[in-house]
Backbone bond lengths (Angstrom), bond angles and torsions (degrees), N, CA, C in turn:
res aa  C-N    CA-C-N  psi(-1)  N-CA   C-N-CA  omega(-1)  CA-C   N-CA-C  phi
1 X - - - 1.462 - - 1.530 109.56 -
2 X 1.503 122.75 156.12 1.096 111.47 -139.85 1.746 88.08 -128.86
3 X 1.174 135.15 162.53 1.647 128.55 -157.67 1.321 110.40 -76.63
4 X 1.602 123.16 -16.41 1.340 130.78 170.68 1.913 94.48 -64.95
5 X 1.046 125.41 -59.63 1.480 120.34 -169.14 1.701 93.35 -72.44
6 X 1.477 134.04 -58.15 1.709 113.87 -175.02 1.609 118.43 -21.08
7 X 1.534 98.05 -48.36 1.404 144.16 -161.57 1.698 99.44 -57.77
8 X 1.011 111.63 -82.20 1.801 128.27 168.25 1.827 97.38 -47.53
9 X 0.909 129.07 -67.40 1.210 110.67 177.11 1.324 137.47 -22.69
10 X 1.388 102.77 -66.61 1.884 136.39 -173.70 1.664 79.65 -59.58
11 X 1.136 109.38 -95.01 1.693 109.90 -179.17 1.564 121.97 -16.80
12 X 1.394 129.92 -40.87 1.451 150.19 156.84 1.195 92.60 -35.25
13 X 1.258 129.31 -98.86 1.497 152.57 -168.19 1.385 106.27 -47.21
14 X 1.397 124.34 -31.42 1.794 124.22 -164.72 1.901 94.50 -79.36
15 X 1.613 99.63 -27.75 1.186 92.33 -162.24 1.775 110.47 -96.25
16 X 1.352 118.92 -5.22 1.456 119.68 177.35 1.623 99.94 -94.41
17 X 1.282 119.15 -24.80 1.323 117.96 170.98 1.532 124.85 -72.03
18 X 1.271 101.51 -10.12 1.693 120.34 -172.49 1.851 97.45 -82.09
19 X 1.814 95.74 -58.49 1.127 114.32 168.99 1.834 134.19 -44.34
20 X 1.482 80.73 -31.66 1.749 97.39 -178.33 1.932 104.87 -66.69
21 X 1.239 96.23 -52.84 1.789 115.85 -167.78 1.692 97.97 -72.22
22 X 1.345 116.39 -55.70 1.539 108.35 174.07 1.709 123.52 -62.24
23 X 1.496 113.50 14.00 1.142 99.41 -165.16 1.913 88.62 -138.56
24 X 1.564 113.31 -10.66 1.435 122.08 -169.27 1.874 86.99 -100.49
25 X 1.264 94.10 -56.19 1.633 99.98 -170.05 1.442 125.24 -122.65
26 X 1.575 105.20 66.18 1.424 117.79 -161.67 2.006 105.42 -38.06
27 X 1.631 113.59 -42.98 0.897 116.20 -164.74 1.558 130.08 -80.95
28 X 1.578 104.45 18.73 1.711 131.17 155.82 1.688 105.12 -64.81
29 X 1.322 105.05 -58.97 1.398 97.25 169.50 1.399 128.54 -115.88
30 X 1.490 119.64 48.74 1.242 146.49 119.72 1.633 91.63 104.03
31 X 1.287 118.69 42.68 1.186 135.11 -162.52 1.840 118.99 -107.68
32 X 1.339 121.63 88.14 1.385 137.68 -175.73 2.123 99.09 -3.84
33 X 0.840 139.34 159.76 1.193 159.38 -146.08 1.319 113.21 -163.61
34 X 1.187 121.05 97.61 1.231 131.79 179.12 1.753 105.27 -62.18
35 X 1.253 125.65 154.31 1.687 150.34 -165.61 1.587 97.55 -81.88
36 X 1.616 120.48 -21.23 1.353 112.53 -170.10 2.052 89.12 -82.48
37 X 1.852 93.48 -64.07 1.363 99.24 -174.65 1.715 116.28 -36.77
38 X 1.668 109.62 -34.71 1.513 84.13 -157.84 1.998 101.71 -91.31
39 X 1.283 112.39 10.56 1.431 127.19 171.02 1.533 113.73 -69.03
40 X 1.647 124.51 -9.98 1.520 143.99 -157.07 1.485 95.21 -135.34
41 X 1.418 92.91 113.55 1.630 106.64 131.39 1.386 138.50 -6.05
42 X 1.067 119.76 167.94 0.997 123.29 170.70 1.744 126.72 -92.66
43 X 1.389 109.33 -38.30 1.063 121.57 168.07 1.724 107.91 -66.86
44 X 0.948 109.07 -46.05 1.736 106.60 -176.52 1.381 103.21 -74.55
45 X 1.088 129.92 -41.85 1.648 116.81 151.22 1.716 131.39 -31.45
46 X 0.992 107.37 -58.50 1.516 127.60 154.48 1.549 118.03 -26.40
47 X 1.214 78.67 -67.96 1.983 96.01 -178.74 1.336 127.45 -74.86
48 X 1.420 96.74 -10.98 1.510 99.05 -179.17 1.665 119.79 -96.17
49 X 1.708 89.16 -19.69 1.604 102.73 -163.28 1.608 85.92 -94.53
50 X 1.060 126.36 -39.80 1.850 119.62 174.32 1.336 112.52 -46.70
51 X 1.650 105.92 -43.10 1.556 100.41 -167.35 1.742 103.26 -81.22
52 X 1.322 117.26 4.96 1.184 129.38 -175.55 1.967 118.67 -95.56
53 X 1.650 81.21 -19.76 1.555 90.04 -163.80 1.860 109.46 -110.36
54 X 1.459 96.63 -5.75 1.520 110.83 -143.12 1.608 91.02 -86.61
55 X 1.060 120.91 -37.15 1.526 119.87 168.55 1.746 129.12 -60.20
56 X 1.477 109.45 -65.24 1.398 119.25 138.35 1.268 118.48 5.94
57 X 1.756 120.49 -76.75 0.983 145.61 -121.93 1.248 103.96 -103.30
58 X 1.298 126.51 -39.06 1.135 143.39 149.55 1.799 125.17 -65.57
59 X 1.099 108.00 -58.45 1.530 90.10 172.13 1.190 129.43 -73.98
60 X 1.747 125.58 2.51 1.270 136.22 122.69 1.545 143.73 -22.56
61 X 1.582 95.51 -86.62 1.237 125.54 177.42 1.987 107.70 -55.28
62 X 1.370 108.26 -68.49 1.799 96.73 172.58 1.308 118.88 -19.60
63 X 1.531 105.93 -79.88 1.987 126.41 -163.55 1.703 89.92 -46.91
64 X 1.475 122.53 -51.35 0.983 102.40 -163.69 1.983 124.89 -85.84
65 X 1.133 110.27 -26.20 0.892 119.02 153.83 1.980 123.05 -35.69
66 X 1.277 106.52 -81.48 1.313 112.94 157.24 1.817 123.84 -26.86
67 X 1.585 95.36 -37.24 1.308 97.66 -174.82 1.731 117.19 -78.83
68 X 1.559 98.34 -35.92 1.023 95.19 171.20 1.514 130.63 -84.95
69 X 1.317 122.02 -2.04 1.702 131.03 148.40 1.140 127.24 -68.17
70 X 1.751 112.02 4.26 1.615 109.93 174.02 1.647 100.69 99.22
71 X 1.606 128.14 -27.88 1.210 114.41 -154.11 1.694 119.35 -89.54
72 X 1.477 110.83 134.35 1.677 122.38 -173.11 1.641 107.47 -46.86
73 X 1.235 128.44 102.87 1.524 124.91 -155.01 1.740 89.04 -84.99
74 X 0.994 102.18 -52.92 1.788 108.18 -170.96 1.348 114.71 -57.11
75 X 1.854 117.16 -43.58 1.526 115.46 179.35 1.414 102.35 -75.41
76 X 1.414 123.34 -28.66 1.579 106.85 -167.74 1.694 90.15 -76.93
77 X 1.217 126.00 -15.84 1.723 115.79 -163.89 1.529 105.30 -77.03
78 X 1.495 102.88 -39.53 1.780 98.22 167.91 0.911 114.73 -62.70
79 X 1.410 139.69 -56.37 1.469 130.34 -169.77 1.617 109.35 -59.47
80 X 1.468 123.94 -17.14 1.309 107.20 173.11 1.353 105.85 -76.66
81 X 1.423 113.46 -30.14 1.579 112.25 -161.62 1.792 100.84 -68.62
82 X 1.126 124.96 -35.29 1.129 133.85 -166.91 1.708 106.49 -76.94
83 X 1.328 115.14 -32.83 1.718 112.61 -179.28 1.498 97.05 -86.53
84 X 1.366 119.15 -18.56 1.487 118.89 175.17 1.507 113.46 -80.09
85 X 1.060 136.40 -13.39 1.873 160.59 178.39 1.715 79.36 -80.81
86 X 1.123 147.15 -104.05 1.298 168.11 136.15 1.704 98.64 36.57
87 X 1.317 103.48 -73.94 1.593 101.02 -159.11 1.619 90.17 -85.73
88 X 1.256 141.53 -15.82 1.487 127.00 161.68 1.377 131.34 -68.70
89 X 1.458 110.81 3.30 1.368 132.83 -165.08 1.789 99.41 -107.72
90 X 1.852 100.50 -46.48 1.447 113.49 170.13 1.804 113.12 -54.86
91 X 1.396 106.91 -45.51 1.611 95.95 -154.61 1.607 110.67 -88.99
92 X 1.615 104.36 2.08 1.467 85.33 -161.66 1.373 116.44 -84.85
93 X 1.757 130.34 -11.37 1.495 107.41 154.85 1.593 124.57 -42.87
94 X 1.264 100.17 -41.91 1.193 97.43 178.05 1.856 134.43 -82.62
95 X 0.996 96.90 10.24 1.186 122.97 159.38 1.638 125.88 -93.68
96 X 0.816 98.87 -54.25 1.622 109.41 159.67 1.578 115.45 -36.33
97 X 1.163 90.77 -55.57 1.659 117.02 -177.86 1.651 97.95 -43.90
98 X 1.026 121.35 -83.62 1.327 152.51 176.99 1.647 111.15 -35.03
99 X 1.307 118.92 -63.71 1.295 118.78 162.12 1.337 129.71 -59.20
100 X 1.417 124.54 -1.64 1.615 127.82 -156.26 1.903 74.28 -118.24
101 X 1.497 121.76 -54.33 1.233 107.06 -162.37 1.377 116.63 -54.95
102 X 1.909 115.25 -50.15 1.226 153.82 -155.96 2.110 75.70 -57.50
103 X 1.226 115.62 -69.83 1.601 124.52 -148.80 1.658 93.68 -68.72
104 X 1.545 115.97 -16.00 1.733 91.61 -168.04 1.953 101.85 -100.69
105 X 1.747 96.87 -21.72 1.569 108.13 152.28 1.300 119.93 -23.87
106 X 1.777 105.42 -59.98 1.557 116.41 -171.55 1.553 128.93 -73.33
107 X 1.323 74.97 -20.66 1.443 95.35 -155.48 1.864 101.78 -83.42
108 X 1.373 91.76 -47.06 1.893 98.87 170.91 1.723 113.86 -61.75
109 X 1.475 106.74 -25.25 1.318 91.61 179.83 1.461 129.13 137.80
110 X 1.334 107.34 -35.13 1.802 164.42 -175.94 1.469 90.71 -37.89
111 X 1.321 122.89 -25.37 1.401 129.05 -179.14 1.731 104.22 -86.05
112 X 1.286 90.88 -68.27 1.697 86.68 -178.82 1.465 124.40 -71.37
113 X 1.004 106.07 -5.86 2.053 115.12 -171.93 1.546 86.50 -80.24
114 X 2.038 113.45 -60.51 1.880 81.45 -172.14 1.418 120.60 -85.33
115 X 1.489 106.75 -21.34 1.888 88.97 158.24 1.778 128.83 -28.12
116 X 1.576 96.95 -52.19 1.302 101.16 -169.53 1.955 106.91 -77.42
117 X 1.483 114.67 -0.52 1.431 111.37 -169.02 1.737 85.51 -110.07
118 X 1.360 126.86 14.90 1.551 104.98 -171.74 1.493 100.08 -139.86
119 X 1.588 110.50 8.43 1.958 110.75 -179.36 1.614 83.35 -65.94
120 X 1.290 107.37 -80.71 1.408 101.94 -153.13 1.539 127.39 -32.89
121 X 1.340 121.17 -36.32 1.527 126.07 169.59 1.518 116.79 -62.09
122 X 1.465 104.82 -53.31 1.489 105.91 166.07 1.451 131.56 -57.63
123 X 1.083 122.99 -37.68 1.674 120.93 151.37 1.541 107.01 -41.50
124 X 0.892 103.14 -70.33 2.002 97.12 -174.06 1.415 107.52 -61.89
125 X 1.707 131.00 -10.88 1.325 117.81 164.06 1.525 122.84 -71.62
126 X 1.579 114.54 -26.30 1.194 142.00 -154.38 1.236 105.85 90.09
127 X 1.122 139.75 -16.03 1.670 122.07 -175.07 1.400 115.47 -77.36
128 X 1.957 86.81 142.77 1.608 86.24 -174.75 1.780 127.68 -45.91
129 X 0.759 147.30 -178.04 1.422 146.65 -179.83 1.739 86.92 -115.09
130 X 0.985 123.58 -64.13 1.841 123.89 -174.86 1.555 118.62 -40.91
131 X 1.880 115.03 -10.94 0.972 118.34 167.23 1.568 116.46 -96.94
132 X 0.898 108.39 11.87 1.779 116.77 -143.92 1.873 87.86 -89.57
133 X 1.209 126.41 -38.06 1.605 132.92 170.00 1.490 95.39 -66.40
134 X 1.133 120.02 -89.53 1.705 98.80 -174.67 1.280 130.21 -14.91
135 X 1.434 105.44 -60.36 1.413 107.42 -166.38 1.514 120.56 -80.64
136 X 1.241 103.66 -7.61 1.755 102.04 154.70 1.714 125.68 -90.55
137 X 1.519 91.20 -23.74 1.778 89.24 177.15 1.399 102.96 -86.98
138 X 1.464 137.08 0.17 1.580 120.79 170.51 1.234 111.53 -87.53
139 X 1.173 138.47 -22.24 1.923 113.23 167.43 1.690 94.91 -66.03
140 X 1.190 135.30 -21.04 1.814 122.26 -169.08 1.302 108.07 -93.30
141 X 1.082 118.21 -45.20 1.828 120.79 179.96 1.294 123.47 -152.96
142 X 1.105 111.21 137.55 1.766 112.11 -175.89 1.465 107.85 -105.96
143 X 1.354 128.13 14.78 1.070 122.52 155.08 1.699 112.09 -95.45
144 X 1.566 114.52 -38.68 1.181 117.69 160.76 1.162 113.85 -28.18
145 X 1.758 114.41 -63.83 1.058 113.34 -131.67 2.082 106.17 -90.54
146 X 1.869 96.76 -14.67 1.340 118.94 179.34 1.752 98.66 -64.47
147 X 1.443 121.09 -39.92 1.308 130.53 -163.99 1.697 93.56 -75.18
148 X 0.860 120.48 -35.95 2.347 125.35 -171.94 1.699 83.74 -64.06
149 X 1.136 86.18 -70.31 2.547 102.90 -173.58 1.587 101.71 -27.56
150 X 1.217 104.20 -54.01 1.380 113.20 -174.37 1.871 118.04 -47.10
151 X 1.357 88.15 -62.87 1.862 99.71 -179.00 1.747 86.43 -74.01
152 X 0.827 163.23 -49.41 1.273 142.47 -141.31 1.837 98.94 -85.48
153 X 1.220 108.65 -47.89 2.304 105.53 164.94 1.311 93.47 -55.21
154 X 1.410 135.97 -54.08 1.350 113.45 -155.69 1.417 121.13 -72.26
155 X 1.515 107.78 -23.54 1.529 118.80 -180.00 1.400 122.79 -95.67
156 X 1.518 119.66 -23.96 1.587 130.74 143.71 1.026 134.83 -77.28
157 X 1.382 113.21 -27.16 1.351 103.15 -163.90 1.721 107.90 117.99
158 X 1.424 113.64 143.83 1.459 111.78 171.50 1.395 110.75 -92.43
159 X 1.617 125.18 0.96 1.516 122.34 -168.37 1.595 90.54 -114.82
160 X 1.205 118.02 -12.98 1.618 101.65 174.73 1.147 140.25 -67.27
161 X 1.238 134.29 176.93 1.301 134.42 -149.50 2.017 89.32 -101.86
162 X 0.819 126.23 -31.90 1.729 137.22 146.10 1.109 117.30 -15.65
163 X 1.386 108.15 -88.72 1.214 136.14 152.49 1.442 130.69 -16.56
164 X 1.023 118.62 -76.43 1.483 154.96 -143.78 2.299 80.12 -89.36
165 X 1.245 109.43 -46.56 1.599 105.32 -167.17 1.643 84.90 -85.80
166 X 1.119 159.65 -74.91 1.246 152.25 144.79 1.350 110.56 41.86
167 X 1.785 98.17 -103.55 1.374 100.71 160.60 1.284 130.83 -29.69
168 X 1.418 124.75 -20.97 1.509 112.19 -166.91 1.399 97.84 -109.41
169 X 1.235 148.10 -2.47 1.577 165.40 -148.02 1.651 65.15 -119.61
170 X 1.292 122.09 -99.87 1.445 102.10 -169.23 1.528 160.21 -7.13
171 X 1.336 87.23 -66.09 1.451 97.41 154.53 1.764 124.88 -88.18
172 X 1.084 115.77 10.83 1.033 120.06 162.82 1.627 130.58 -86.34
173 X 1.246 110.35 -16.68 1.426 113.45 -172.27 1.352 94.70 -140.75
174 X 1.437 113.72 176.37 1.386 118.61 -147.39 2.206 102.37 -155.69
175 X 1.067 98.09 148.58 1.087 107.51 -168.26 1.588 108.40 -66.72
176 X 0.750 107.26 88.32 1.617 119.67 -168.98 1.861 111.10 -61.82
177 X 1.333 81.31 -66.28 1.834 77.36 -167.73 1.469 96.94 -49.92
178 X 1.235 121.63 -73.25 1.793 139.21 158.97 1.353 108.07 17.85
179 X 1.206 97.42 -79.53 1.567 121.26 168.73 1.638 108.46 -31.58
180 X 1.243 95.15 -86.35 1.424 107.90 -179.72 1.469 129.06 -33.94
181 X 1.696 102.98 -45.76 1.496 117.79 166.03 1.722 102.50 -36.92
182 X 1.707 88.54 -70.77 1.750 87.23 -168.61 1.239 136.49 -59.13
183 X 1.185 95.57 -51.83 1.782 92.05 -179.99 1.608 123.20 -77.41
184 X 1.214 103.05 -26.42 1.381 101.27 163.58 1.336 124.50 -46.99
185 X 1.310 104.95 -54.14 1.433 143.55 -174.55 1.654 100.74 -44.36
186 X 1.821 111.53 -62.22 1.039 143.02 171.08 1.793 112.45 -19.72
187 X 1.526 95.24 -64.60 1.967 105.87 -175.34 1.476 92.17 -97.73
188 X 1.317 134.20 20.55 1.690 114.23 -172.65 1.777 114.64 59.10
189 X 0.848 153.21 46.35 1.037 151.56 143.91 1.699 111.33 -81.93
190 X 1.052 108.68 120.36 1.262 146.66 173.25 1.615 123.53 -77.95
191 X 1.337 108.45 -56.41 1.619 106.46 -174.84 1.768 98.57 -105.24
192 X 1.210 124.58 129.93 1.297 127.33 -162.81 1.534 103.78 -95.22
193 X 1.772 98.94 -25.77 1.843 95.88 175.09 1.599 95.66 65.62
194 X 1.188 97.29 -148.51 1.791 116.19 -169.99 1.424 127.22 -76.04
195 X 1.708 105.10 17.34 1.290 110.93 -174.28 1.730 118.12 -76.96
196 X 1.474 100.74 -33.54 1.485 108.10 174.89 1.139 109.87 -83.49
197 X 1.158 151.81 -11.82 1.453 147.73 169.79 1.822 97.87 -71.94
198 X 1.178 95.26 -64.09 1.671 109.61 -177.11 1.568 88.85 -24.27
199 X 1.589 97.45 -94.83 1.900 112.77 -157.32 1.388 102.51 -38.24
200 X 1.177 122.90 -23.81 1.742 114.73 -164.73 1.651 113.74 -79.83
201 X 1.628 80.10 -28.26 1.769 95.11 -164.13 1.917 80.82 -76.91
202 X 1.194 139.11 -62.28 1.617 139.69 -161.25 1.722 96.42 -63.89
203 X 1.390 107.27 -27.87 1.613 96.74 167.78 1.685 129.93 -52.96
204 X 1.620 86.15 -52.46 1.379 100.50 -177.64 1.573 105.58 -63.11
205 X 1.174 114.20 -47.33 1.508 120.83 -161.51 2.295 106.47 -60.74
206 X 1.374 74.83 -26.16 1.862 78.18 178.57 1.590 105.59 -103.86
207 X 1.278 121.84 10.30 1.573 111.10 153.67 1.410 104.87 -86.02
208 X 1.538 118.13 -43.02 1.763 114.47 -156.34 1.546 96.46 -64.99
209 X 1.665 109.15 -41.78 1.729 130.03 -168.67 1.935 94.72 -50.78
210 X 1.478 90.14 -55.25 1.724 97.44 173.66 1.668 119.11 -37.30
211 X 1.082 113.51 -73.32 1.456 124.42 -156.71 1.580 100.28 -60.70
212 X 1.780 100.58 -65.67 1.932 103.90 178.75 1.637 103.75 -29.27
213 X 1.687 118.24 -68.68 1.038 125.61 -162.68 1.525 115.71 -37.26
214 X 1.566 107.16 -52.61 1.703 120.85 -159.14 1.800 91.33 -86.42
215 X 1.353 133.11 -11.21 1.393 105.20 -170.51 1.521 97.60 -109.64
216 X 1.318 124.63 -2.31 1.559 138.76 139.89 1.454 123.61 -48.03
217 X 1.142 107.93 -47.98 1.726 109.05 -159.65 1.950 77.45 -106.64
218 X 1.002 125.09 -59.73 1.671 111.39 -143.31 1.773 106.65 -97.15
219 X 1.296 111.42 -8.77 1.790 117.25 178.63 1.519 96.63 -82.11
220 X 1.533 97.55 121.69 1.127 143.15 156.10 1.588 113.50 -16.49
């Protein structure tokens, strides 16, 4: 890359970072402060304006990036779209697979039987028990698990500390089996080996990461 693109870059970045601080801490550049903002932290400032910027920032930064290495953004975008036509055609037995098990899981019960075999331990962990359904239906489904999120804002509250750790159990872990279905599915691999231990073990590790985090930053 050549110092005209270094150049556009640095400038890229000077200017979402400008954006970051004028929008976290209006009052750097002497900028009125709304009664919600000045009720927040600093860290929750942070976090809010990232999760604000983080999309942006990216469908920015790629096109242009690419652009400035010379590379055809639009022809390389079909050819992904087209190997992506291809491997969606590949995974969906195995998808099928996955959704028929995941729904008869739910459907038998398998959700609420170990909820109800894991309150008692979780009380003595401190973790809520009201999260205890979420966090088993998000390695299986993220629509499931969007539908639990849902009743839990509507029945706490979206500013609660419920809530508020919810969301972050959310985005913290990832549809594991799901996952696994697909892409595995994707190259034909068959024996997953240590992949489900793996995701389960980074599952767990971003619920506990979850809870510490949110009763740090958002407890009263």
């Amino acid at each position: 890359m050549n110092r005209f693109g270094v150049a556009t870059l640095v400038l890229f970045f000077l200017f979402f970072v400008a954006l970051f601080v004028a929008i976290s801490f209006p009052e750097t550049f002497n900028h009125p402060v709304s009664a919600e903002l000045q009720q927040q932290g600093p860290i929750v400032r942070s976090l809010n304006t990232i999760s604000l910027l983080a999309i942006p920032f990216m469908l920015a930064f790629f096109p242009l990036y690419a652009a400035l290495r010379r590379v055809k953004v639009y022809e390389q975008f079909i050819e992904g779209a087209k190997e992506g036509f291809q491997v969606a055609v590949t995974i969906i037995p195995y998808l099928i697979a996955i959704l028929v098990a995941i729904g008869m899981f739910r459907g038998a019960g398998g959700i609420d039987l170990i909820t109800a075999w894991l309150k008692p331990v979780m009380k003595l962990l401190y973790f809520p028990s009201e999260l205890l359904p979420m966090s088993l239906m998000r390695p299986l489904s993220g629509s499931g698990t969007l539908g639990i999120f849902t009743e839990l804002v509507s029945q706490f509250g979206p500013d609660s500390l419920i809530a508020r750790t919810a969301g972050t159990i959310y985005g913290s872990m990832e549809t594991t089996f799901y996952v696994i279905a697909v892409y595995f599915g994707a190259v034909g691999v068959q024996r997953t080996r240590h992949a489900v231990p793996a995701g389960l073990i980074a599952d767990l590790v971003g619920i506990i990461a979850s809870v510490v985090i949110c009763r740090l930053v958002f407890s009263p």
